[in-house]
C-alpha positions as CSV (number, residue, x, y, z in Angstrom):
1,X,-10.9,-43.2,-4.2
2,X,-10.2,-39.9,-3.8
3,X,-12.8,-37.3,-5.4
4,X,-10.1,-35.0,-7.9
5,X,-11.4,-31.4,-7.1
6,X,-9.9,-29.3,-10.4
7,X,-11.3,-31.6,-12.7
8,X,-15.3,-31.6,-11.6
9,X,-14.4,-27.8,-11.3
10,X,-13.2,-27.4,-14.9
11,X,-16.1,-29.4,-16.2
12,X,-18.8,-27.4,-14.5
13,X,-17.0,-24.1,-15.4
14,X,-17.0,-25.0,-19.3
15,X,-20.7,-25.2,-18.9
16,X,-20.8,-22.2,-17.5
17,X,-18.4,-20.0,-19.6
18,X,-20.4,-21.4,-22.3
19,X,-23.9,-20.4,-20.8
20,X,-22.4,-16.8,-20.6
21,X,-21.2,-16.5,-24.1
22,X,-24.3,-17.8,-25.3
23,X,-25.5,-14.8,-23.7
24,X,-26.5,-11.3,-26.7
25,X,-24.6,-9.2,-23.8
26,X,-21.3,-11.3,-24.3
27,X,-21.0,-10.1,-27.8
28,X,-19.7,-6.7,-27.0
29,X,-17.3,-7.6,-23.8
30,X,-14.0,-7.6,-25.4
31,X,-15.4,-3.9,-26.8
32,X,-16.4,-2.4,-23.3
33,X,-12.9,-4.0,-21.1
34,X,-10.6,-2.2,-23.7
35,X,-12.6,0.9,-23.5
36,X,-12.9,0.9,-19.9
37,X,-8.9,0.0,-19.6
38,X,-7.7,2.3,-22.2
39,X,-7.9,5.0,-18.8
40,X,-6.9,2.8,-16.4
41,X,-3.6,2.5,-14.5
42,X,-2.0,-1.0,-15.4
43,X,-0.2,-3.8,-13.6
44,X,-1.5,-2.2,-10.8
45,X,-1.2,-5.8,-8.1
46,X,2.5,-5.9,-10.0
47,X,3.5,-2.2,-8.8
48,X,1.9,-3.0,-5.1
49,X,3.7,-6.6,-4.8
50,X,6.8,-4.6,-5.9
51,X,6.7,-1.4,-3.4
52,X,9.5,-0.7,-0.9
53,X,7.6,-0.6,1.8
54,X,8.5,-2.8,4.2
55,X,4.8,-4.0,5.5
56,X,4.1,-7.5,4.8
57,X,2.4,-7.5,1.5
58,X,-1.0,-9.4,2.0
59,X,-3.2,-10.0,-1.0
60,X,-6.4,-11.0,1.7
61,X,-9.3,-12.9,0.1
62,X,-13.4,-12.8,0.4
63,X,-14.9,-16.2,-0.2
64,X,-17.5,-17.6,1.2
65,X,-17.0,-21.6,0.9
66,X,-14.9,-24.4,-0.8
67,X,-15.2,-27.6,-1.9
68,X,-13.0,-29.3,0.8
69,X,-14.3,-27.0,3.9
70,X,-17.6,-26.0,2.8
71,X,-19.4,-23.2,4.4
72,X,-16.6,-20.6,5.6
73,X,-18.6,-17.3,6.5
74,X,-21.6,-16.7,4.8
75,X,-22.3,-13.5,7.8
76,X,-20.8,-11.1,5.5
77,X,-20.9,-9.2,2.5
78,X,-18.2,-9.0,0.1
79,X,-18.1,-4.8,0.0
80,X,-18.1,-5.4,3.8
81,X,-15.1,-7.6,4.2
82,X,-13.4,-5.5,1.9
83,X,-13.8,-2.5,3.9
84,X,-12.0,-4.3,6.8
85,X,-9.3,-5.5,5.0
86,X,-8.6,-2.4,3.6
87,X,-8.3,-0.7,7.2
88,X,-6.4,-3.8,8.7
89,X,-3.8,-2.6,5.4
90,X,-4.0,-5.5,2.8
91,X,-2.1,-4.5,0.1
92,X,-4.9,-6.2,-2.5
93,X,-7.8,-7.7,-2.1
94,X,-8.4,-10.9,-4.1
95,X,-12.3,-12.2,-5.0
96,X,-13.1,-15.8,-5.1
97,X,-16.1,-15.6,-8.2
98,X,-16.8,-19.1,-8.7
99,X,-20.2,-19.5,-7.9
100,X,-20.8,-23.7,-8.1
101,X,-18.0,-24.6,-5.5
102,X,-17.6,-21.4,-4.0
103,X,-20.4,-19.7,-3.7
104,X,-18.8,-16.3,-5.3
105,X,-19.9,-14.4,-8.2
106,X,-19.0,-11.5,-10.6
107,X,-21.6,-9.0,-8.1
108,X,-18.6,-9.6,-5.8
109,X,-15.9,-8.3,-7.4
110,X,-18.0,-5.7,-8.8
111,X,-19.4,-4.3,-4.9
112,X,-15.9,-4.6,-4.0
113,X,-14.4,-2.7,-6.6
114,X,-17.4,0.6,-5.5
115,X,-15.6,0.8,-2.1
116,X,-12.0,0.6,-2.1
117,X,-9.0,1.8,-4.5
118,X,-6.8,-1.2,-3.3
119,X,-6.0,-3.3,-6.8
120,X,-7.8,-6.2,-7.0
121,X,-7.7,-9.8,-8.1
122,X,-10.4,-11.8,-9.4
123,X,-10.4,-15.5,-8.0
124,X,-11.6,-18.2,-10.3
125,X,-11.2,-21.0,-13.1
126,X,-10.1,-19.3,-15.8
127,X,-10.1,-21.0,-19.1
128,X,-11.6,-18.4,-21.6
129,X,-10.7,-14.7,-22.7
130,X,-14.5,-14.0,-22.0
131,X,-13.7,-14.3,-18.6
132,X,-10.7,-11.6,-18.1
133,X,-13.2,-9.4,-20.4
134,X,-15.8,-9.6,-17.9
135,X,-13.4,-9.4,-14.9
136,X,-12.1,-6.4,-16.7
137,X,-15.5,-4.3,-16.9
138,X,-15.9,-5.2,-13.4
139,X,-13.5,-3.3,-12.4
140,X,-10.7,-6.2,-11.8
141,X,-6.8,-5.2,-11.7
142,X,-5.7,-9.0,-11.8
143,X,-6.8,-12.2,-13.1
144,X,-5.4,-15.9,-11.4
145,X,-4.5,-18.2,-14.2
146,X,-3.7,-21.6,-12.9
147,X,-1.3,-23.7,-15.1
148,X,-2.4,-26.8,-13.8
149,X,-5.9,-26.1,-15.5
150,X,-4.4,-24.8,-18.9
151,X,-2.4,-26.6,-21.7
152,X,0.9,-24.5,-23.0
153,X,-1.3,-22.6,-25.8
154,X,-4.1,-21.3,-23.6
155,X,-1.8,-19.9,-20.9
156,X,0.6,-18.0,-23.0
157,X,-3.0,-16.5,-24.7
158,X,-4.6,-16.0,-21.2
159,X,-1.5,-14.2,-20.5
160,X,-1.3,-12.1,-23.6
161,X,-5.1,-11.4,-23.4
162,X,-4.6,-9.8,-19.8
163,X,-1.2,-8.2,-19.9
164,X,-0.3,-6.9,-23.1
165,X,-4.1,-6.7,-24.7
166,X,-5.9,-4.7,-20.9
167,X,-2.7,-4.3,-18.8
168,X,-3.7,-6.2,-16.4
169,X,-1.8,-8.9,-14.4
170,X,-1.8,-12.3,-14.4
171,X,-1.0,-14.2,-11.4
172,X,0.3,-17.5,-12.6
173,X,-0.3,-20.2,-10.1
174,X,2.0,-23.3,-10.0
175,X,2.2,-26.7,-8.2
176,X,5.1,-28.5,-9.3
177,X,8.4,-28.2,-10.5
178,X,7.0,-29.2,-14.0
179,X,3.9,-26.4,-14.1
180,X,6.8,-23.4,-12.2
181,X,8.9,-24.5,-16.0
182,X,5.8,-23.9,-18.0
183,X,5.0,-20.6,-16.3
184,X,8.2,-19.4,-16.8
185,X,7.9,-20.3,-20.4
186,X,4.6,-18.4,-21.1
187,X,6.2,-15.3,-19.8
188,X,4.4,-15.1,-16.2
189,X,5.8,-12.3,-14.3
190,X,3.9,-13.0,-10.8
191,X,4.0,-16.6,-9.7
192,X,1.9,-17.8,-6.9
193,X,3.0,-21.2,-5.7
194,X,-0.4,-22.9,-3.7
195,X,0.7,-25.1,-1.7
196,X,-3.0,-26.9,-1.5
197,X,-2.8,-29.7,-4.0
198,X,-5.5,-29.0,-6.3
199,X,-6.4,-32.7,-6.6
200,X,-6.8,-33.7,-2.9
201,X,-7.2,-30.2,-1.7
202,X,-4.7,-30.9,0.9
203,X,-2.1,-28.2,2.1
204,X,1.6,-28.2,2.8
205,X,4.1,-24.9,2.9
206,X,7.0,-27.5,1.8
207,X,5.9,-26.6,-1.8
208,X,6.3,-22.7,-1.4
209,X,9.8,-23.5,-0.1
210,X,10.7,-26.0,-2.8
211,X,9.5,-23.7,-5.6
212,X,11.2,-20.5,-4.5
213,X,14.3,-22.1,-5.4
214,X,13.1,-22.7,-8.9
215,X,12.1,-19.3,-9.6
216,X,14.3,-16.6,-11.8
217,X,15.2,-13.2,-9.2
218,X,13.4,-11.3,-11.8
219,X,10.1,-12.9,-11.0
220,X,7.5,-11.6,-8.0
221,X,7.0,-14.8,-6.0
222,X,3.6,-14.9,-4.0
223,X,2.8,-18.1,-1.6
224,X,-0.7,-19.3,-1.4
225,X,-3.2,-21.0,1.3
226,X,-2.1,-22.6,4.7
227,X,-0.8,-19.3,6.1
228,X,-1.7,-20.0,9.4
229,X,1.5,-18.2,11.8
230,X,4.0,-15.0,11.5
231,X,6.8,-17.2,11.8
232,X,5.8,-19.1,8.1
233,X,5.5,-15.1,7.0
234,X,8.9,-14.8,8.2
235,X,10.4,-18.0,6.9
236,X,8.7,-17.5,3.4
237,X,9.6,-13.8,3.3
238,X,13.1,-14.6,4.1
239,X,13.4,-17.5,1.5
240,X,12.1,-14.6,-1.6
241,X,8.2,-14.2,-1.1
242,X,7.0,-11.1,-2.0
243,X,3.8,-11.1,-1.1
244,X,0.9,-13.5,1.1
245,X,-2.5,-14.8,-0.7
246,X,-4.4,-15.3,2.7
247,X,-8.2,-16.3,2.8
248,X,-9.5,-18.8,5.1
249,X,-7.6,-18.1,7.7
250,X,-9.3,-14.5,7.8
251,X,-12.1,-15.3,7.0
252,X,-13.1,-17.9,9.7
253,X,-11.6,-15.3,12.3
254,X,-14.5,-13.9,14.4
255,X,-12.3,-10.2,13.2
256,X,-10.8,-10.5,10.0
257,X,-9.5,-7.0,10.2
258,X,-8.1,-7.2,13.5
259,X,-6.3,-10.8,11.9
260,X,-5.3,-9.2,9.3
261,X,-3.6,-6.4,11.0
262,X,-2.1,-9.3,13.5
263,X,-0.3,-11.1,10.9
264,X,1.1,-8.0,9.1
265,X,2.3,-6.9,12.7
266,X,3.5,-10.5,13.3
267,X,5.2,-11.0,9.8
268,X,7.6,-7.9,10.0
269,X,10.9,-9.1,10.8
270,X,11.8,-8.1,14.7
271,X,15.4,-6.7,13.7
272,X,16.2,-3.3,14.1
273,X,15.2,-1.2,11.4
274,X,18.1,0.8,10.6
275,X,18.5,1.7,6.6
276,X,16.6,3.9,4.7
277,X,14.1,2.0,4.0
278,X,13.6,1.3,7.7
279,X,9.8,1.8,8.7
280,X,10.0,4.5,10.8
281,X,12.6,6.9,9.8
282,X,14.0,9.6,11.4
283,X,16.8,12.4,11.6
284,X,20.4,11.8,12.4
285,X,23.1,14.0,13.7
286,X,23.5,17.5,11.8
287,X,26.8,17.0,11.1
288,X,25.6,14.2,8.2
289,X,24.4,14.8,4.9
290,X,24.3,11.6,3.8
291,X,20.8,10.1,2.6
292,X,21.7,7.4,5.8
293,X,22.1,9.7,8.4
294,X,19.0,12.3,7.1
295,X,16.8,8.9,7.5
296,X,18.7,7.3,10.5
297,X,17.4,7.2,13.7
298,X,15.4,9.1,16.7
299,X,12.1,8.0,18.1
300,X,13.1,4.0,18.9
301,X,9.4,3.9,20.3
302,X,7.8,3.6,17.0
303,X,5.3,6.1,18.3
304,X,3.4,7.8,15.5
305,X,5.7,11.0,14.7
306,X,4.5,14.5,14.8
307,X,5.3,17.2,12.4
308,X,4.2,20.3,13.5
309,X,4.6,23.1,10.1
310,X,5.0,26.3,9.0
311,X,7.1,27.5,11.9
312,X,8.2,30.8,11.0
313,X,10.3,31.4,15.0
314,X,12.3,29.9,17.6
315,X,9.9,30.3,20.6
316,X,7.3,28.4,18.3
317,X,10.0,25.8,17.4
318,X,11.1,25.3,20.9
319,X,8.1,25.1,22.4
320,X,6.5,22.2,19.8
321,X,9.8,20.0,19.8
322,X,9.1,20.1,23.9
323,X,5.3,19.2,23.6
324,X,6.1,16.6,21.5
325,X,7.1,17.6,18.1
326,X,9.4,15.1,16.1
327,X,10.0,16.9,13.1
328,X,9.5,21.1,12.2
329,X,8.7,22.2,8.9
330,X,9.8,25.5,7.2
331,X,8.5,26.9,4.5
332,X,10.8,28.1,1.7
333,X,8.0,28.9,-0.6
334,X,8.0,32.7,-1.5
335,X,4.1,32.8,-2.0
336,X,2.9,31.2,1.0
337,X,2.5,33.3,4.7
338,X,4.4,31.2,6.3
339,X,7.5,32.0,4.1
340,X,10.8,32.1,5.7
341,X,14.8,33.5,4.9
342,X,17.1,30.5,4.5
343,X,19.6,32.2,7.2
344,X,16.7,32.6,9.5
345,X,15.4,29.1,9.7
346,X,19.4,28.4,10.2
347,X,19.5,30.6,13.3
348,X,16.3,28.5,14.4
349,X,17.5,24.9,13.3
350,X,20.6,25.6,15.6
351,X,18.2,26.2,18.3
352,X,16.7,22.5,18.0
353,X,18.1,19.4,19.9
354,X,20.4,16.9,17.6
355,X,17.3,14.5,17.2
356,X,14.8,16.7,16.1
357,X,14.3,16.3,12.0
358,X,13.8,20.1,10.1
359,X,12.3,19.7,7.6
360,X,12.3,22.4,4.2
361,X,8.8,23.0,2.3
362,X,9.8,23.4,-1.6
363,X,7.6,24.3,-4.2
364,X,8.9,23.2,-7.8
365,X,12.5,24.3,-8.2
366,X,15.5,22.2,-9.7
367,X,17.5,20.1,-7.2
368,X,20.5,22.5,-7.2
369,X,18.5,25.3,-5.9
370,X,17.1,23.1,-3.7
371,X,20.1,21.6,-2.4
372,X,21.8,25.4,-1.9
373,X,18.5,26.5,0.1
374,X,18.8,23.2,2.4
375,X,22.3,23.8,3.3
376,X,21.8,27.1,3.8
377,X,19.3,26.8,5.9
378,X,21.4,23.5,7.3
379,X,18.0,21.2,6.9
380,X,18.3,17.5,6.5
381,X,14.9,16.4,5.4
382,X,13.0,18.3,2.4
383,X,9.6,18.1,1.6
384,X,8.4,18.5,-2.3
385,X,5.6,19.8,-3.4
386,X,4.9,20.0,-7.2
387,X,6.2,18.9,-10.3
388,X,9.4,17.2,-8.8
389,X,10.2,13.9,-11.2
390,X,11.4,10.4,-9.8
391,X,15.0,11.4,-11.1
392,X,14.9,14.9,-9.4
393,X,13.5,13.2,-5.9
394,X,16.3,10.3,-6.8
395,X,19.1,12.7,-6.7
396,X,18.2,14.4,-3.5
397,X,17.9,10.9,-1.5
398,X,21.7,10.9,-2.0
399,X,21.9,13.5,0.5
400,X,19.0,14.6,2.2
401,X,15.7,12.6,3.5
402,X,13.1,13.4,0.8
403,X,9.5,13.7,1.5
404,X,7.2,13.2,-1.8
405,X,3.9,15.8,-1.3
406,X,0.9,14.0,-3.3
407,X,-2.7,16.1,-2.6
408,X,-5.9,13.6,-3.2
409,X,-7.2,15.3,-6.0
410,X,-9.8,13.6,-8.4
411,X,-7.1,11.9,-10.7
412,X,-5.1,10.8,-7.7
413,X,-4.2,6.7,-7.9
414,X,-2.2,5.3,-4.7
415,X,-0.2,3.6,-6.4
416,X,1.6,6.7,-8.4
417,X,3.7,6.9,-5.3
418,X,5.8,3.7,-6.2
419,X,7.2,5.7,-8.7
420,X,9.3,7.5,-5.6
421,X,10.5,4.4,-3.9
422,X,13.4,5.8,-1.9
423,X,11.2,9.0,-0.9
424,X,8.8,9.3,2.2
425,X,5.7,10.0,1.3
426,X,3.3,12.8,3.1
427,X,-0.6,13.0,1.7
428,X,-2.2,16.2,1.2
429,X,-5.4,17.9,0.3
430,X,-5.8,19.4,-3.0
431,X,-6.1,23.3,-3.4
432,X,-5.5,24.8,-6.2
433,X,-3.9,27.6,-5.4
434,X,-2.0,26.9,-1.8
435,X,0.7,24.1,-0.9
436,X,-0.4,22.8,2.9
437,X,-1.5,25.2,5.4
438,X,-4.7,24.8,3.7
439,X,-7.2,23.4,6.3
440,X,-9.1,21.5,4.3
441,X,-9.1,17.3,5.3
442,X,-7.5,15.0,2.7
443,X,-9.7,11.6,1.0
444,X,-8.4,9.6,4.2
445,X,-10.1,6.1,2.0
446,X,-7.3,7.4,-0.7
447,X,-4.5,7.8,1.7
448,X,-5.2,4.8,3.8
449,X,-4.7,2.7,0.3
450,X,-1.1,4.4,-0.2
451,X,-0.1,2.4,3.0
452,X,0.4,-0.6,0.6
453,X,2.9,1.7,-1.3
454,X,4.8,3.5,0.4
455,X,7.7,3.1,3.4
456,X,6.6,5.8,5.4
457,X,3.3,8.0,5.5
458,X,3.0,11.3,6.9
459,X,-0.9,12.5,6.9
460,X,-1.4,15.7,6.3
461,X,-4.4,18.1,5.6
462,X,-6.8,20.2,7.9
463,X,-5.8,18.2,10.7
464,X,-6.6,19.8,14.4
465,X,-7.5,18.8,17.6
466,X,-11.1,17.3,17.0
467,X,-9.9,14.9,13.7
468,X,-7.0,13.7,14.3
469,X,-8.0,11.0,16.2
470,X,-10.7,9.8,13.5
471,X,-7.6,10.4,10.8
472,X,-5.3,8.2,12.4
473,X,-8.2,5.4,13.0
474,X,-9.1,5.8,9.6
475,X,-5.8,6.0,7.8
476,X,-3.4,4.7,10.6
477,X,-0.4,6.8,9.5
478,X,3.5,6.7,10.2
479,X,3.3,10.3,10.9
480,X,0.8,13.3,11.4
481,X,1.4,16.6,9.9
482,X,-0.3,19.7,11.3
483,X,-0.1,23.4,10.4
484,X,-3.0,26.1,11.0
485,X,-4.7,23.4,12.8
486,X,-2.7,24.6,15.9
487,X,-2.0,28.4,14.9
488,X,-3.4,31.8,16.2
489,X,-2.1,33.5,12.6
490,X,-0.7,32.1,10.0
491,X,2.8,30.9,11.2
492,X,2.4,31.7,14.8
493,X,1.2,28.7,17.0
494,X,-0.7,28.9,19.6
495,X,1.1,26.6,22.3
496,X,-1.9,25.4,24.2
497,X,-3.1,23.7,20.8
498,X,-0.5,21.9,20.0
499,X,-0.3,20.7,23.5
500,X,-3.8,19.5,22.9
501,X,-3.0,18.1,19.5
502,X,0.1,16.2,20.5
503,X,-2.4,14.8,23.9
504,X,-5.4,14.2,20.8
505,X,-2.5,12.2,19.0
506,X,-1.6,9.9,21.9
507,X,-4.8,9.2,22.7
508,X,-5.8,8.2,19.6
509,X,-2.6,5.7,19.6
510,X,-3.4,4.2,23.0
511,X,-6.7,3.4,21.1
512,X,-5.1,1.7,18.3
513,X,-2.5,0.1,20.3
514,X,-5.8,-1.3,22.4
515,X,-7.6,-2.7,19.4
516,X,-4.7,-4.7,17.9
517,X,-4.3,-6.5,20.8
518,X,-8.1,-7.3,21.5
């Protein structure tokens, strides 16, 4: 006779929830994870399942064993895994705590939750609101409620306790056709279908693509376990998947960053990327001014872009599109030194060949000043620093590729870029005062972790010669952005730097090209 996993699981983690709440600690849990939550940033795994970007969305897990496999990787640490999955560009990291079968515990979740600013989900049986309390003051974003292990009244409460009581998420797992119905009935927004059988423990992706049918286009579909190639990525993805619950798969890989990155590489579909959305986009001919054409297409290498700022001439301009230079920017800010007419950064955008992207530099403004300034100066790409809304980027996209400026300052939260879905995305660092040009270095941990939420990162701040290379290990962006890292004044350039900076650049790709294929 088979051994029937889920329920020696549920019976040992009754004993357990009730050994906690027994506990003079556990009194005042509920107290601290609405306290702590009141100031956090909710449904954060929902906004990161739900981003435009087109990057496989990976939710990569730390455990260390299970019941059917037994010891997976006990060689590691859980903050240390983390750290990997976070460079290979997970989207959220999920954390097995059950400690009987699988050798987890709450100290994971909580270590993981010091080092990274990815959203997290915490991994377990859960059968009590004690438990989302103490996921919560852990530092949790997510909780995994699995039907199969609930009746109707204790999932629709679950669900209450972590959505609409902490704004957290719930991911809702499902088996069957019977449990997808009851999910849908207690409200679940994100559905993961695992396609292990939590009886037998055995695996087969025939579930995911039978349940996908089942499942309401409103709902965020994740498939779980027996990811094992890019082409079931590919099939899933095409089918409705959103997003990827991948564990041991990684973490019996002798790299699990280097796998990770693999099957995000391997999972993006192989067409040509051609919209707006695509995920490297570039300028189009000048005649357009349609959102399309601003975003269309140039640089069919995928080659990290370079955006060389704050060019104030045409012999500067010239001379960086010809070392390298994808994209110019000009700066259309009155306060800044590098401040330029309208009608002269026309008489220099004429200069530039038909695939080179200028970009305008707006600080604040409304979009119909905006819009006069950028057809003045015949720019098809602006770049918005400020208090620009959603709306006011929104209305731009219609006709001009929009760049959304967001400085890693103290109260910065990755995730606040979803809110600009149809808008690039360049990182800065914060100064209070000045908007670029400021030569200070960005939080690269901060910007790496926007990856997961936006379509295309530009990374910008106090880059030069001697950094970028660590910056694009670190943060491994779409695009660099450079300013008085490669200046003799401010908006003069000093040629033989950007030279340098444009060889620093390609060097630092070659490296990263090297790596993912080791």
């Amino acid at each position: 006779m088979s051994r029937n996993f889920l329920s020696e699981i549920l019976a040992q983690k009754r004993e357990a929830v009730g050994r906690m709440k027994a506990k003079p600690s556990s009194d005042r849990l509920r107290e601290r994870a609405l306290e702590i939550r009141k100031t956090a940033m909710p449904h954060r795994l929902l906004q990161a399942l739900k981003s435009e970007s087109p990057r496989l969305k990976i939710i990569a897990e730390f455990k260390r064993r299970s019941p059917s496999a037994g010891i997976i990787r006990d060689d590691l640490s859980a903050d240390e895994v983390a750290r990997r999955y976070e460079r290979a560009g997970a989207s959220a990291i999920s954390v097995l705590t059950d400690e009987a079968y699988f050798g987890g515990s709450i100290a994971d979740l909580r270590a993981v939750r010091s080092i990274t600013n990815l959203p997290i989900l915490r991994k377990d049986f859960i059968i009590d609101p004690s438990q989302i309390y103490e996921a919560a003051v852990a530092g949790t974003d997510a909780v995994l409620l699995i039907v199969a292990a609930l009746d109707d009244a204790a999932l629709g409460d679950l669900r209450e306790v972590a959505e609409n009581q902490l704004g957290l998420d719930a991911l809702v797992e499902v088996h069957t056709s019977f449990e997808m119905r009851r999910a849908l009935d207690a409200g679940a927004k994100i559905i993961g279908v695992n396609n292990r059988n939590l009886q037998t423990f055995q695996v087969s992706l025939e579930t995911s693509e039978r349940l996908i049918s089942e499942a309401p286009h409103d709902r965020i579909m994740v498939s779980e376990s027996g990811l094992q190639s890019a082409e079931s990525f590919r099939r899933l993805h095409n089918l409705g998947f959103r997003g990827f619950l991948i564990g041991e798969a990684l973490m019996r890989a002798s790299d699990p960053e280097k796998a990770l990155r693999d099957f995000i590489a391997g999972g993006e579909d192989p067409q040509p990327l051609q919209s707006s959305c695509s995920h490297r986009p570039v300028a189009g001919p000048i005649g357009f001014s349609t959102a399309h054409s601003a975003v269309a297409t140039a640089h069919r290498d995928n080659r990290i872009q370079i955006k060389i700022c704050g060019i104030t001439n045409a012999t500067d301009a010239k001379a960086c599109v010809e070392l390298g230079a994808a994209l110019i920017g000009l700066n259309f800010y009155p306060q800044s030194p590098r401040y330029i007419e309208p009608k002269v950064a026309r008489q220099i955008v004429e200069t530039l060949p038909a695939d080179t992207d200028a970009v305008g530099v707006f600080v604040d403004g409304n979009a119909e000043e905006i819009r006069k300034t950028a057809k003045t100066a015949r720019v098809r790409s602006v770049q918005l620093h400020g208090n620009f809304s959603p709306e006011t980027a929104s209305e731009l996209a219609s006709e001009f590729r929009v760049i959304r400026v967001f400085s890693t300052h103290p109260r910065f939260r990755p995730e606040d870029v979803s809110r600009f879905s149809n808008c690039d995305v360049l990182i800065d660092a914060h100064h209070s005062d000045l908007r670029g040009g400021t030569g200070r270095t960005c939080n690269w941990p901060a910007a790496r972790a926007t990856l997961a939420f936006a379509r295309f990162l530009i990374l910008s701040g106090g880059l030069n010669t001697q950094n970028v290379g660590r910056a694009i290990a670190a943060v491994r962006p779409h695009a660099v952005d450079v300013c008085s890292g490669v200046e003799r004044t401010p908006g003069v350039k000093d040629h033989r730097s950007v030279k340098n900076f444009v060889a620093a650049v390609r060097r630092a790709e070659r490296v990263a090209d090297a790596s993912s294929l080791q």
